[in-house]
VEXPA-816420 format. One record per residue: x, y, z of N, C-alpha, C in turn; chain. Coordinates in steps of 0.02 Angstrom, whole numbers, plus 32768, in hexadecimal, padded with zeros to 4 digits. Last residue first. Layout:
! VEXPA-816420
n.u:n.v:n.w:ca.u:ca.v:ca.w:c.u:c.v:c.w:unit
X:Y:Z:X:Y:Z:X:Y:Z:A
...
END
This chain:
! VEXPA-816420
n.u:n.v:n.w:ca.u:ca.v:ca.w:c.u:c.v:c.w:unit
AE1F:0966:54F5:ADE9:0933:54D4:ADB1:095F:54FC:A
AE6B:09AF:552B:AE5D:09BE:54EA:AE2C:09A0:54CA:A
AE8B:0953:559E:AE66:09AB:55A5:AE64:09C1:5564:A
AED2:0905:556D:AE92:08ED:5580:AE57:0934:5591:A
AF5A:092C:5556:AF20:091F:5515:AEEA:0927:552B:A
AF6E:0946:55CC:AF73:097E:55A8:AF57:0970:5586:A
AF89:08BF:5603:AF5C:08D4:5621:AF48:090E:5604:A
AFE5:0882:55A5:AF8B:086B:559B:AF58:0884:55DC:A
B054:08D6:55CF:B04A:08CB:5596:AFD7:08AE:5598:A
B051:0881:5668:B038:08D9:5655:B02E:08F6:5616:A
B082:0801:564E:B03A:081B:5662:B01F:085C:5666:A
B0ED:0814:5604:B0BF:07EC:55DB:B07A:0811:5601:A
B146:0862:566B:B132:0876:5638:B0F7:084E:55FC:A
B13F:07ED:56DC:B128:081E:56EC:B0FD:084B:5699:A
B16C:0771:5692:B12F:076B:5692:B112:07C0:56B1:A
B200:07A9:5674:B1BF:078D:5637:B176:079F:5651:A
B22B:07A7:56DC:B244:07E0:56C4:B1E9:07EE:5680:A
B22D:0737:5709:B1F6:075F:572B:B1FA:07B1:56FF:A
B27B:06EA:56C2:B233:06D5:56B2:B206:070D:56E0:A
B2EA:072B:56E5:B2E1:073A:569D:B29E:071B:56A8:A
B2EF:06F6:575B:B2EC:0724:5754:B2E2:0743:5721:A
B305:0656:5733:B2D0:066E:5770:B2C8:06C6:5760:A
B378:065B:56E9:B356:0663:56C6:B31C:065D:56F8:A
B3F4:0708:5725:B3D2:06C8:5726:B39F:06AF:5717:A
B465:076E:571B:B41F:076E:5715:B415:0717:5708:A
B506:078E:578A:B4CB:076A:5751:B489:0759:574F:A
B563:0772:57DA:B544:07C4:57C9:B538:07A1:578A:A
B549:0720:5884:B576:0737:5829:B54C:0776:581C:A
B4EA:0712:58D2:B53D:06FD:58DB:B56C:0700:5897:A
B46B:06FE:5894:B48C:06CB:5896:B4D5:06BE:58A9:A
B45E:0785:58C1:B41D:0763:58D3:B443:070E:58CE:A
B47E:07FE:587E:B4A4:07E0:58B0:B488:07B0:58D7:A
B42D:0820:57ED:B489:0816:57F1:B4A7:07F5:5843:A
B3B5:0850:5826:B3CE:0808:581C:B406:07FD:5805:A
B3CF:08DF:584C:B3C6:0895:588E:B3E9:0877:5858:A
B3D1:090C:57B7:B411:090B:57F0:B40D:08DF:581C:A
B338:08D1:578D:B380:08C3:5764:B3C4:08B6:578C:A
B30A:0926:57E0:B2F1:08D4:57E5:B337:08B4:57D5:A
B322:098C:57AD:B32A:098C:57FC:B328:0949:580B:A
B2E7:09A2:5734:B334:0999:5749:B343:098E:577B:A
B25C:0977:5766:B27F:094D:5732:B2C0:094D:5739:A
B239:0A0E:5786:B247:09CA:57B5:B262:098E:57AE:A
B250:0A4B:5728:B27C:0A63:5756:B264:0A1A:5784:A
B1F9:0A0B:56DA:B225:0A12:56BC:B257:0A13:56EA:A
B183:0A25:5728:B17A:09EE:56FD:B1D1:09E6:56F5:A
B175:0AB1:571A:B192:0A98:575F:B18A:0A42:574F:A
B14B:0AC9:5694:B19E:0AEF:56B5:B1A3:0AC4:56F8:A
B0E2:0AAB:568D:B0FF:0A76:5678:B14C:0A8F:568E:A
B0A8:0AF1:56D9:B09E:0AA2:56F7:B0DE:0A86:56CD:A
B091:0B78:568B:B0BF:0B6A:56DB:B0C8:0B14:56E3:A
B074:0B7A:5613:B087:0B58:5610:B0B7:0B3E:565F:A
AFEA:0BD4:563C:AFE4:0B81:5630:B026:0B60:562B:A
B031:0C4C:5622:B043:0C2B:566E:B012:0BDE:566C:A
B077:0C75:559F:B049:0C5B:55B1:B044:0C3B:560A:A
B0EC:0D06:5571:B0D9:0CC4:559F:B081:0CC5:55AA:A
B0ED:0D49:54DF:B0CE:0D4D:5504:B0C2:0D10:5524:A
B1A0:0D8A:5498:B166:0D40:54B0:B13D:0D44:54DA:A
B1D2:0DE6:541C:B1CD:0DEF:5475:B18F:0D98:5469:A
B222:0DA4:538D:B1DE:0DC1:53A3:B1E2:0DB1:53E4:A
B2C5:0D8D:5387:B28D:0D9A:5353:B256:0DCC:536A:A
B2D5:0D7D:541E:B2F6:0DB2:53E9:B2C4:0DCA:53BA:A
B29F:0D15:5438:B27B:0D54:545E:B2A6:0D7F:5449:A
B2E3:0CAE:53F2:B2A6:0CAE:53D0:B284:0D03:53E3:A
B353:0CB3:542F:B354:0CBC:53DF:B313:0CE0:53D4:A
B338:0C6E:54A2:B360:0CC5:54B3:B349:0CDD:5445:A
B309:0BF8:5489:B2DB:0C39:54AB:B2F0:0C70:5493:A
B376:0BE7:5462:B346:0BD8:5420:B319:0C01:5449:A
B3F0:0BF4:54D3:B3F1:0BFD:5479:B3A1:0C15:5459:A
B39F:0BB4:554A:B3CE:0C02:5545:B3D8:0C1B:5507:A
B357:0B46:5520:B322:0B80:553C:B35B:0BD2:5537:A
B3A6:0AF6:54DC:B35A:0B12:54B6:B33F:0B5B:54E2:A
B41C:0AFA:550F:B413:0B16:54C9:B3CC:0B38:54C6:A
B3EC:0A9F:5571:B40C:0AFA:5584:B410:0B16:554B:A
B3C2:0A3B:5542:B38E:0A58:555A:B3A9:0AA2:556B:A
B443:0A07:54EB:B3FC:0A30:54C5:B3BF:0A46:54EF:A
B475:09E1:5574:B4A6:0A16:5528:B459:0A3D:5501:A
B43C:0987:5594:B44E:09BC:55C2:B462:09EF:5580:A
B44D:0911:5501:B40F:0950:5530:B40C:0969:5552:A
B4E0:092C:54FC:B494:093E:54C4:B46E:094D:54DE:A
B4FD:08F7:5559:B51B:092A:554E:B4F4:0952:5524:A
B4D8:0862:5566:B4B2:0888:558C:B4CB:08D0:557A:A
B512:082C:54E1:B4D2:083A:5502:B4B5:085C:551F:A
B598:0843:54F7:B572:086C:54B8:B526:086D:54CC:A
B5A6:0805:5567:B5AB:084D:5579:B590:086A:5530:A
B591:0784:554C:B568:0784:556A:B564:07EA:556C:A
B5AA:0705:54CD:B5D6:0752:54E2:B592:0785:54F8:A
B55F:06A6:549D:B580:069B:54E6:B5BB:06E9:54E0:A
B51C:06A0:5435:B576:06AC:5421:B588:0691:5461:A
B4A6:06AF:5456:B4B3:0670:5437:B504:066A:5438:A
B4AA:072A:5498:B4AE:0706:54BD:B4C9:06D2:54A1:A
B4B8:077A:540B:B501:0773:5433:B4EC:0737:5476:A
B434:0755:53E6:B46F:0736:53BA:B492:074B:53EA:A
B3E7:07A0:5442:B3E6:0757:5445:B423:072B:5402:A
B413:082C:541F:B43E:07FB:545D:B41D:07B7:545B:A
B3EE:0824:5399:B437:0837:53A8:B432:080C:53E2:A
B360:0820:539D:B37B:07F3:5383:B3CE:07E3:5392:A
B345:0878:540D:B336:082F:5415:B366:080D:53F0:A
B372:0901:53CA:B391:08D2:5405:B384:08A4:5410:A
B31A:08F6:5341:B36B:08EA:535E:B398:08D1:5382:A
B293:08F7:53A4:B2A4:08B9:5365:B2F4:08C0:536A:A
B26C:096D:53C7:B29D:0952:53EF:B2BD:0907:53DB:A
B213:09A1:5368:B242:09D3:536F:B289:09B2:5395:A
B1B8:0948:539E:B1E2:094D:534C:B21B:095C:534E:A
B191:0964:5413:B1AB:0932:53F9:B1CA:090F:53C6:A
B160:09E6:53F7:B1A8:09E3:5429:B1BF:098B:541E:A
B0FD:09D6:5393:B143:0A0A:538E:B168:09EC:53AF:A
B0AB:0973:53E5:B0BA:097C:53A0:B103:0990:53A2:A
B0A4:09C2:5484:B0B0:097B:5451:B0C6:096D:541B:A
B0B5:0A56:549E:B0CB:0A20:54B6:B0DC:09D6:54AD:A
B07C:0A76:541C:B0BA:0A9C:5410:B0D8:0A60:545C:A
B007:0A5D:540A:B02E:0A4F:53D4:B070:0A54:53ED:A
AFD6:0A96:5484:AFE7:0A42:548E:B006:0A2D:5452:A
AFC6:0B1B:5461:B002:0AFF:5491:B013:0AAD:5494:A
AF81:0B06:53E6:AFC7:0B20:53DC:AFFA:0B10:5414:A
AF05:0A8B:53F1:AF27:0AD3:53EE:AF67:0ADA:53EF:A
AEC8:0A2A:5366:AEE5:0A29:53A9:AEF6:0A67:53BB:A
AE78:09F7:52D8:AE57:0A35:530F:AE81:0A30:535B:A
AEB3:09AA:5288:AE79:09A2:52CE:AE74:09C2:52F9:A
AEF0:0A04:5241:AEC4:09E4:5227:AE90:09CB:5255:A
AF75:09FE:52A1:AF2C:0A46:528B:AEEB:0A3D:526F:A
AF93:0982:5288:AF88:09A5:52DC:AF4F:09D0:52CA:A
AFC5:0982:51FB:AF9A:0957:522A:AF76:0964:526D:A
B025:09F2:520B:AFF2:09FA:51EE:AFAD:09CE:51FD:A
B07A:09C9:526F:B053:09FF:5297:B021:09FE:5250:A
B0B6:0959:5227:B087:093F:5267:B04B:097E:527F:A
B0F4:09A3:51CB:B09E:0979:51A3:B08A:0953:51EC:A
B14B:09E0:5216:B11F:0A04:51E5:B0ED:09EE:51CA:A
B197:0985:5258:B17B:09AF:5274:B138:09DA:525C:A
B1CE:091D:51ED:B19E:091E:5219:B169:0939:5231:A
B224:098C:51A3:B1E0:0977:5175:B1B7:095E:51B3:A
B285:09C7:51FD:B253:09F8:51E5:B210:09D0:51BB:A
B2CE:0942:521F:B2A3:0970:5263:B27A:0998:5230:A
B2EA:0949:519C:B2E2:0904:51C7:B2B3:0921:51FC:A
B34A:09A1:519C:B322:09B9:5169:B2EB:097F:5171:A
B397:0998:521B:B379:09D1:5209:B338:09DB:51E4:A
B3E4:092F:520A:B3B5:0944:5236:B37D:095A:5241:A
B42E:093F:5184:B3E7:0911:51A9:B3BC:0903:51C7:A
B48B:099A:51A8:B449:09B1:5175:B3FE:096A:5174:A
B4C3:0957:520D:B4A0:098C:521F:B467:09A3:51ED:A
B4FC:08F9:51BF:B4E9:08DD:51EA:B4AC:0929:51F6:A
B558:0941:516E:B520:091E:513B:B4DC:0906:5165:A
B5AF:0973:51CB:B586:09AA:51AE:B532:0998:517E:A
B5DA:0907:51EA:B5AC:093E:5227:B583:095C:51FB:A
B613:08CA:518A:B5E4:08A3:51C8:B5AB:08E2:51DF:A
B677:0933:5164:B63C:0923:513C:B602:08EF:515D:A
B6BB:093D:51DC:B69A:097A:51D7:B657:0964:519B:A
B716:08B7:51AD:B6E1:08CC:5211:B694:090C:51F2:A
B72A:08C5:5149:B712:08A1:5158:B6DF:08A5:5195:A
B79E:0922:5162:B760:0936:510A:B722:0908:5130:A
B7E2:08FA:51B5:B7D7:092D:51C1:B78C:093D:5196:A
B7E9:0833:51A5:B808:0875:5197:B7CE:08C9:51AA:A
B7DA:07B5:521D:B7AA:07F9:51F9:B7DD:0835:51DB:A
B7F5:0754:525F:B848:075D:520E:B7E9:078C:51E5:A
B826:073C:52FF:B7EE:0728:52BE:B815:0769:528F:A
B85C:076E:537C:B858:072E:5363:B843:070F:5323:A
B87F:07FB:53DA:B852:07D1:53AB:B88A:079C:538B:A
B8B6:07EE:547B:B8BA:080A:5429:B890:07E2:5401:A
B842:0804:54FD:B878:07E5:54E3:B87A:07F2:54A2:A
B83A:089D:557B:B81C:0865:554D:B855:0846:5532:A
B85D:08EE:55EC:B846:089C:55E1:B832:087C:55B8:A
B89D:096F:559A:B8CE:092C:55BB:B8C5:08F0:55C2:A
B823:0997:5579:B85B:0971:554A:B88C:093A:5554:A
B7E2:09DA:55F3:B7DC:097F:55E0:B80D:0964:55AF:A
B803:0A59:55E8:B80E:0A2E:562A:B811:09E6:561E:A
B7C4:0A9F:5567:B813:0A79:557C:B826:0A58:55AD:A
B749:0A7A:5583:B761:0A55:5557:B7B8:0A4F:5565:A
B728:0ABD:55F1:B71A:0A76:55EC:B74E:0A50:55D1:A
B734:0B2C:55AD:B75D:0B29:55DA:B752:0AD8:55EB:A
B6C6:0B2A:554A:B6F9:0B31:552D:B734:0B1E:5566:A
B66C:0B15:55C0:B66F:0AE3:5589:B6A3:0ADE:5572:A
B65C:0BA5:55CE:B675:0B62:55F9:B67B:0B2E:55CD:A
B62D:0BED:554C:B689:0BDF:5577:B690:0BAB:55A0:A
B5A9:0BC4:5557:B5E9:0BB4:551C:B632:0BAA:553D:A
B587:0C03:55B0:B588:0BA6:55B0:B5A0:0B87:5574:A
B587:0C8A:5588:B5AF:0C6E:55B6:B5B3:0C22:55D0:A
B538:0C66:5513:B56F:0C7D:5517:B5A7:0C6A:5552:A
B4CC:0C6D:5565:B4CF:0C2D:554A:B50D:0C4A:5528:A
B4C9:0CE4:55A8:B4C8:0CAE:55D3:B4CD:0C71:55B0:A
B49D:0D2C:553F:B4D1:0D3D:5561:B4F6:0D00:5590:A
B422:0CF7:5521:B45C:0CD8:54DA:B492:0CF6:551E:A
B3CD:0D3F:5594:B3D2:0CE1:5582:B41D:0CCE:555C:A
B3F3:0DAD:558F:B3FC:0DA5:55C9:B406:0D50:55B7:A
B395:0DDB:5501:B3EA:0DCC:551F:B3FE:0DB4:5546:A
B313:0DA3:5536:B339:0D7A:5509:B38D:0D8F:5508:A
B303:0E15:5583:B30B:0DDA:55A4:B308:0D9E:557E:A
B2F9:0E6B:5535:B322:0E7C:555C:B339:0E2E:5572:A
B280:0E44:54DA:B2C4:0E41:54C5:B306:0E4F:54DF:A
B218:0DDB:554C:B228:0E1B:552E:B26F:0E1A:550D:A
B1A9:0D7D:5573:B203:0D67:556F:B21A:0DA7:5536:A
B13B:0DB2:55EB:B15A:0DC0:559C:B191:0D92:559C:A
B0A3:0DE7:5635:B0D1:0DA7:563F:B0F2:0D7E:55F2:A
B09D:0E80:5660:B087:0E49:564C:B0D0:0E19:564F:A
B0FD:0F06:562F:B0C1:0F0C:562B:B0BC:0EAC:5616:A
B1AD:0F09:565F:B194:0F06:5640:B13A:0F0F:563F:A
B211:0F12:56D2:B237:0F46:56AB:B1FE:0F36:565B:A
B1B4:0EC8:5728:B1E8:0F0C:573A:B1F8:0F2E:5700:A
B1B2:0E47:5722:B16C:0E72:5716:B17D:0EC9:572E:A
B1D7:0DA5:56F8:B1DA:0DD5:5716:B1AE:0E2B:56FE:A
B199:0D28:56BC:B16E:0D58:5702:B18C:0D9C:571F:A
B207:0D0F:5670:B1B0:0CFB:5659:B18B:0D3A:5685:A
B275:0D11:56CB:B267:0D40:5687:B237:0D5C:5685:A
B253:0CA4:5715:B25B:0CF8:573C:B246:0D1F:5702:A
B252:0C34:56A9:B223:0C43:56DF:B21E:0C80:56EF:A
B2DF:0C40:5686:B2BF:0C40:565F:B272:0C4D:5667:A
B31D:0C1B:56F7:B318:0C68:56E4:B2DD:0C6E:5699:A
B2FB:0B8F:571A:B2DD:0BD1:574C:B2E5:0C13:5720:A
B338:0B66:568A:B2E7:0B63:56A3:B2DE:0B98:56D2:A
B3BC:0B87:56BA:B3A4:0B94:568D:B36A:0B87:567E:A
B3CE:0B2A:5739:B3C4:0B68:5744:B3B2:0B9F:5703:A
B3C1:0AA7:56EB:B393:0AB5:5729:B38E:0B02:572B:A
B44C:0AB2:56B3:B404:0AA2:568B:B3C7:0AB4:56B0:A
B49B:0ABD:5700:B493:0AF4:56E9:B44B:0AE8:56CC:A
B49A:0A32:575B:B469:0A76:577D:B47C:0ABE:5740:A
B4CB:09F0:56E7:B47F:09F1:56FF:B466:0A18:571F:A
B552:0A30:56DC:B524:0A31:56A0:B4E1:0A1C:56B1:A
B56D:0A1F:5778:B572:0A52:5743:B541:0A4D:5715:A
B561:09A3:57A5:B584:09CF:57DD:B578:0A09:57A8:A
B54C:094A:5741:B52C:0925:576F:B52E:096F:57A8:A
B5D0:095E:56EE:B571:096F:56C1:B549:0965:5703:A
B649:0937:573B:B637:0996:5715:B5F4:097C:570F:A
B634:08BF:5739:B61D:08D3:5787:B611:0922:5782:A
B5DC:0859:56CD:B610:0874:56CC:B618:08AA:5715:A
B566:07D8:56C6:B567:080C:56C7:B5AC:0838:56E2:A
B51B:0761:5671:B550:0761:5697:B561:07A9:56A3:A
B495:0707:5658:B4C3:074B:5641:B4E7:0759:567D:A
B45A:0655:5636:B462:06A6:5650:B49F:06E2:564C:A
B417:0648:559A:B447:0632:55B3:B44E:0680:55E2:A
B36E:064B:556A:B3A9:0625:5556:B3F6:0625:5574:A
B367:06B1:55DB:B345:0660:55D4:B373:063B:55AC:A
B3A5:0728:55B2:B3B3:06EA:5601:B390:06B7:55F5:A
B36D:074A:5552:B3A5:0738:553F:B3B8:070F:556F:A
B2E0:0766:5589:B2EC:0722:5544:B33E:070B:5534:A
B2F2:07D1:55D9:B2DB:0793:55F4:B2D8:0758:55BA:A
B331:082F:5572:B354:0810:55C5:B33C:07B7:55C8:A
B2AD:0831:552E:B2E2:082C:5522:B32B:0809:554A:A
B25A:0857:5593:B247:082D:5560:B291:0806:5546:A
B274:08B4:55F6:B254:087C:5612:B248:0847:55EF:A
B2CA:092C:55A9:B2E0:0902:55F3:B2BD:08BF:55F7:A
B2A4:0920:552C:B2EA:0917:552A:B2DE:08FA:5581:A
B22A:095B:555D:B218:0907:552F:B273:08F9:5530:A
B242:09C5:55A1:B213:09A2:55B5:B21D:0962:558C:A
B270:0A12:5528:B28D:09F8:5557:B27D:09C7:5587:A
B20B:0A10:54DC:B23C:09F2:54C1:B264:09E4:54F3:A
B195:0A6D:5525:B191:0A12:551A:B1D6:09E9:5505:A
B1EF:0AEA:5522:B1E2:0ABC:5560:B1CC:0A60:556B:A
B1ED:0AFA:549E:B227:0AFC:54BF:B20B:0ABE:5503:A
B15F:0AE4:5471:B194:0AC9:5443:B1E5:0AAF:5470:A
B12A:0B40:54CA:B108:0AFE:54BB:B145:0ACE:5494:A
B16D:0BB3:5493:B16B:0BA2:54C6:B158:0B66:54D6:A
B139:0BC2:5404:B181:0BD7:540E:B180:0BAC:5461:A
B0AB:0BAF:53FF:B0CD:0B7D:53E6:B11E:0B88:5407:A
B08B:0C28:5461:B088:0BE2:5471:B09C:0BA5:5454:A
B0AA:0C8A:53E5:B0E1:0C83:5438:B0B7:0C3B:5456:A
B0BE:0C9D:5364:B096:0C70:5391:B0B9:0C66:53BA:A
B0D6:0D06:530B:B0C3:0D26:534A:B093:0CEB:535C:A
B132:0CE2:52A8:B0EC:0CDE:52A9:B0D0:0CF9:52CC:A
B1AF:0CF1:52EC:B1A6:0D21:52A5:B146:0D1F:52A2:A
B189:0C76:5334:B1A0:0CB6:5355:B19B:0CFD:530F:A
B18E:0C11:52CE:B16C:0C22:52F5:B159:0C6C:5318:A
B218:0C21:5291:B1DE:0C35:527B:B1B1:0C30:52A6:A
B269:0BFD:530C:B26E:0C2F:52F0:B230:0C5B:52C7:A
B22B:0B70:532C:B22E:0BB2:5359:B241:0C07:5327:A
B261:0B2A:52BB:B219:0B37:52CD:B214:0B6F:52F5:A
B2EC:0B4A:52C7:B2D9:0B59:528E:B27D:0B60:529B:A
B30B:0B12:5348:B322:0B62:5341:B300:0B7A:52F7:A
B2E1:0A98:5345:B2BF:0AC1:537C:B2DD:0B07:5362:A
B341:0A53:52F2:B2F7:0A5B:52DB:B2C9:0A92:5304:A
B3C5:0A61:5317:B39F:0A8D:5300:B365:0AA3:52F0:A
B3D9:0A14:539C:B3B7:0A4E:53B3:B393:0A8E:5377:A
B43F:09CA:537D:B3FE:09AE:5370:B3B9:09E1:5381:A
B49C:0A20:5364:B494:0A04:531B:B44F:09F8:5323:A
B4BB:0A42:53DA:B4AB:0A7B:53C2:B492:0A6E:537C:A
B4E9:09BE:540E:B4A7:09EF:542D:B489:0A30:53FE:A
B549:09AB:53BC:B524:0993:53BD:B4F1:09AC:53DD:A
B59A:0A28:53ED:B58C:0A24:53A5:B559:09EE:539D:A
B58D:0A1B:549A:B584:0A65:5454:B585:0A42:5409:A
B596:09C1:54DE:B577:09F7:54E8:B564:0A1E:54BE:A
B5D3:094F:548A:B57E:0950:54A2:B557:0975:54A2:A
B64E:0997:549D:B62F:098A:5453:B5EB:0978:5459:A
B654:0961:5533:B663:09C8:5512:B642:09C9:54BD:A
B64A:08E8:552C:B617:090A:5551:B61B:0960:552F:A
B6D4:08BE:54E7:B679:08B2:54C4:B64C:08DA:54E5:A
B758:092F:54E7:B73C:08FC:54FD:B6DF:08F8:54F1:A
B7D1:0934:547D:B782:096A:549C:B769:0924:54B1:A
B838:0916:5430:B82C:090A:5477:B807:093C:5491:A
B823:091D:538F:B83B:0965:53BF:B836:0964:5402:A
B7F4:08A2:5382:B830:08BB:5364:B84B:0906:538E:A
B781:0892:53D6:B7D1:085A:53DC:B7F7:0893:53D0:A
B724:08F2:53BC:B751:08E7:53F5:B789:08D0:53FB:A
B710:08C4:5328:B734:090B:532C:B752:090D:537F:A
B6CF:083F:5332:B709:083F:531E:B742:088B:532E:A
B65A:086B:5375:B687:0853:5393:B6D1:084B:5393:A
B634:08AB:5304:B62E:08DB:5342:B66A:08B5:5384:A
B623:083E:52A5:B648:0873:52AD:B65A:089D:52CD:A
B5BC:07F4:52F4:B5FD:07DB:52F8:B62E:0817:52CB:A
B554:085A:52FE:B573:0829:534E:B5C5:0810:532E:A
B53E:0864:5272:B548:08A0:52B0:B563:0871:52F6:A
B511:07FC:5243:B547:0816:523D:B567:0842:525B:A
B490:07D0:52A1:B4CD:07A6:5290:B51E:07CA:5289:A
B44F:082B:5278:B471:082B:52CC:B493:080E:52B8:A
B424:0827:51F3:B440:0869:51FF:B469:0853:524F:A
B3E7:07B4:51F1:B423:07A8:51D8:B45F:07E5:51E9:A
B36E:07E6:5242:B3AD:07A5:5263:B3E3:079D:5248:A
B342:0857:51F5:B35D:085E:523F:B38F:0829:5263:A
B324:0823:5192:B354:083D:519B:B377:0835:51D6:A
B2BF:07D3:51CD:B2E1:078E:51A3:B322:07DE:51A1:A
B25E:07F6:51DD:B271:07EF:521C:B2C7:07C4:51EF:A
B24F:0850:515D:B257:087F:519B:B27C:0867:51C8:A
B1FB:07E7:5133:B22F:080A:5116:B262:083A:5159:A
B18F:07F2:517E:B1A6:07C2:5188:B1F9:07C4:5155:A
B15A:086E:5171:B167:085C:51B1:B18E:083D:51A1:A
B118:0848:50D4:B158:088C:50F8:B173:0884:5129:A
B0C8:080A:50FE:B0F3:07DD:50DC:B141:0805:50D4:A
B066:083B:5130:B079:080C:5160:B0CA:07FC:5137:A
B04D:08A0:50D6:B066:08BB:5100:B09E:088A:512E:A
B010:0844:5091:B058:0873:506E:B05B:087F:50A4:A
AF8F:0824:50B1:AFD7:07FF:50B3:B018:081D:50B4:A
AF5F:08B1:50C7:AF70:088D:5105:AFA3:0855:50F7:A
END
């Protein structure tokens, strides 16, 4: 049990030095190639902090624990919208770009509903599967939120401004790359002596996989966008976690129901409409103050909703 605690605590000590470098190399690669921060949010930083979820999920899914695989995805998103969001707006609110507010949020939204239809659809399968048909149908679709992005990307060149900071090329990529193995290997000790701790007290696999896991698993993004909030570069922020909730469920789902078909749990319905209501909360409140920004009134409801359904899930375990 110490070792374990003392693994964690190793773990959290990557993860901050790992965001560190990843935010400001990720940043630095915009300047220089006028990609503007929100398109670098979307994909290499989303996709850096998103690995811990593609590496647990993976084995998982090889395991044939479709409630960890699922429990994992849905809580992570779940703790990126209401945990995450809501800690980076407290410390300073998020300013939101009018593409992520008109696009990148209702894609995030409509990548839950399909992710839903999949679960239930009951036509071309026996029961309630994320079958390997309907893992293509996911990476196909996260493909195609590749291109936009990619089309994003040249549309904005024009607005950004040239870089400014004397990162040579060796430099940016050794940030990211040193930054990412931080993440990674930072997110994997956590995750691995919390769920051993977890098992040890007898918890089950879905609430491992909603708490524990998805909160581990989402250690990255906390740490990443509460360092870009500290930066005040508000689009690495929020770009990360719109970016890693369409990752997690179109990528790391679509990955995982490759491996092994996923047998849906419909315990986890509450927390799918948990999620889909969360983004819906998210869009209103972009127009609530006459700007298109999350606010720290709204980041505290963002909190207290998810704090109280969190100790209402334990409390059915007790």
């Amino acid at each position: 049990m110490v070792l374990s605690i003392f693994l964690i605590l190793i773990g959290f000590i990557l993860l901050i030095k790992g965001a560190d470098w990843m935010v400001s190399g990720a940043s630095s690669l915009a300047k220089k190639h006028n990609i503007s921060d929100l398109a670098i949010g979307l994909t290499i930083v989303a996709f850096g902090t998103s690995a811990p979820e593609l590496v647990v999920n993976s084995i998982a899914s090889f395991e044939n624990h479709s409630d960890i695989v699922l429990g994992n995805i849905i809580g992570s998103n779940n703790f990126n919208l209401f945990i995450i969001l809501g800690i980076v707006a407290l410390i300073f609110p998020i300013n939101v770009q009018s593409s992520t507010v008109w696009k990148e949020i209702p894609i995030s939204f409509l990548a839950a509903i399909v992710f839903f239809l999949l679960a239930y659809e009951r036509i071309l399968q026996d029961g309630m599967l994320i079958s390997r048909l309907d893992s293509f149908i996911l990476l196909v679709l996260f493909f195609g939120f590749l291109y936009y992005v990619y089309r994003q990307m040249k549309n904005d060149k024009s607005e950004t401004k040239p870089s400014d900071d004397n990162f040579s090329n060796v430099k940016i990529w050794t940030y990211i790359v040193i930054g990412l193995a931080g993440l990674i290997f930072g997110g994997k000790l956590v995750v691995d002596n919390a769920v051993g701790i977890a098992t040890d007290l007898g918890v089950s696999e879905k609430i491992i996989g909603l708490t524990i896991l998805a909160a581990g698993t989402s250690l990255p993004e906390l740490v990443t966008s509460v360092v870009a909030a500290l930066k005040k570069n508000s689009d690495i922020a929020i770009g990360n976690i719109i970016g890693s909730n369409i990752f997690n469920i179109l990528l790391i789902l679509g990955v995982s129901g490759l491996i092994r078909p996923i047998q849906y749990n419909s315990a986890f319905n509450v927390d799918i409409y948990l999620l889909a209501g969360g983004t819906i909360f998210l869009f209103i409140a972009m127009f609530t103050s006459g700007k298109k920004r999350l606010d720290r009134w709204e980041a505290i409801v963002l909190l207290t909703v998810f704090i109280s359904y969190t100790v209402y899930l334990v409390s059915l375990e007790l």
